[in-house]
C-alpha positions, 0 to 999 in steps of 0.5 A: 569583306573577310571581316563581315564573314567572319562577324556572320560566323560568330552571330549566326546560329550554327543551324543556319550556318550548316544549312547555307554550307549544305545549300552550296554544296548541293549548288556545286554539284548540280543536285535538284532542290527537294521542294522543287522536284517533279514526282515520277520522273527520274531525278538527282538529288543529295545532301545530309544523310539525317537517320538511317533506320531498319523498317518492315514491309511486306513482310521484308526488311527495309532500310530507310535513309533520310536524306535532307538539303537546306529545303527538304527531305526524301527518303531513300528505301532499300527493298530487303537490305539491312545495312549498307557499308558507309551510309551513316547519319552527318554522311552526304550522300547523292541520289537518282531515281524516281521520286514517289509521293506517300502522303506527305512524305517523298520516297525514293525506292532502291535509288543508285547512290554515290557517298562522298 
């Protein structure tokens, strides 16, 4: 069995590696997938923060972290922030609140957070 694991670790991709690394560790704490989730109801997601960037709306400045698991994505906005401490790209991070649709695109306003 130790020899398979190691054969998979050196023919896989390491894309695909990182994803079934991400995809347990969202299975061990009991996050919800983001392909499944309810909209407008409170939820706990998490994974990979991807890019963190400074966006304006309505006429403040917003940061938007995307976050990703193995099967989506969600954007966590945080309403009139320009930073916060910790909260990098290739960081994991867990989020709750109320997931919104825009267009295609799953949002999460001013959710609470936990980096790990």
């Amino acid at each position: 069995m130790a020899l398979k694991k190691f054969v998979d670790r050196l023919t896989k991709p390491v894309e695909q590696l990182d994803q079934e690394q991400l995809d347990v560790f969202c299975r061990e704490l009991d996050l919800a997938p983001l392909d499944s989730v309810e909209h407008r109801r409170p939820v706990r997601v998490g994974g990979e923060v991807r890019s963190v960037r400074i966006v304006p709306r309505a006429g403040a400045d917003a940061l938007e972290v995307t976050v990703s698991d193995s099967r989506g994505t969600v954007t966590a906005v945080f309403l009139g922030r320009r930073k916060i401490l910790g909260v990098s790209p290739g960081r994991k991070i867990v989020l709750e609140g109320v997931i919104a649709r825009d267009g295609r695109q799953q949002l999460i306003y001013n959710p609470l957070y936990t980096l790990l």
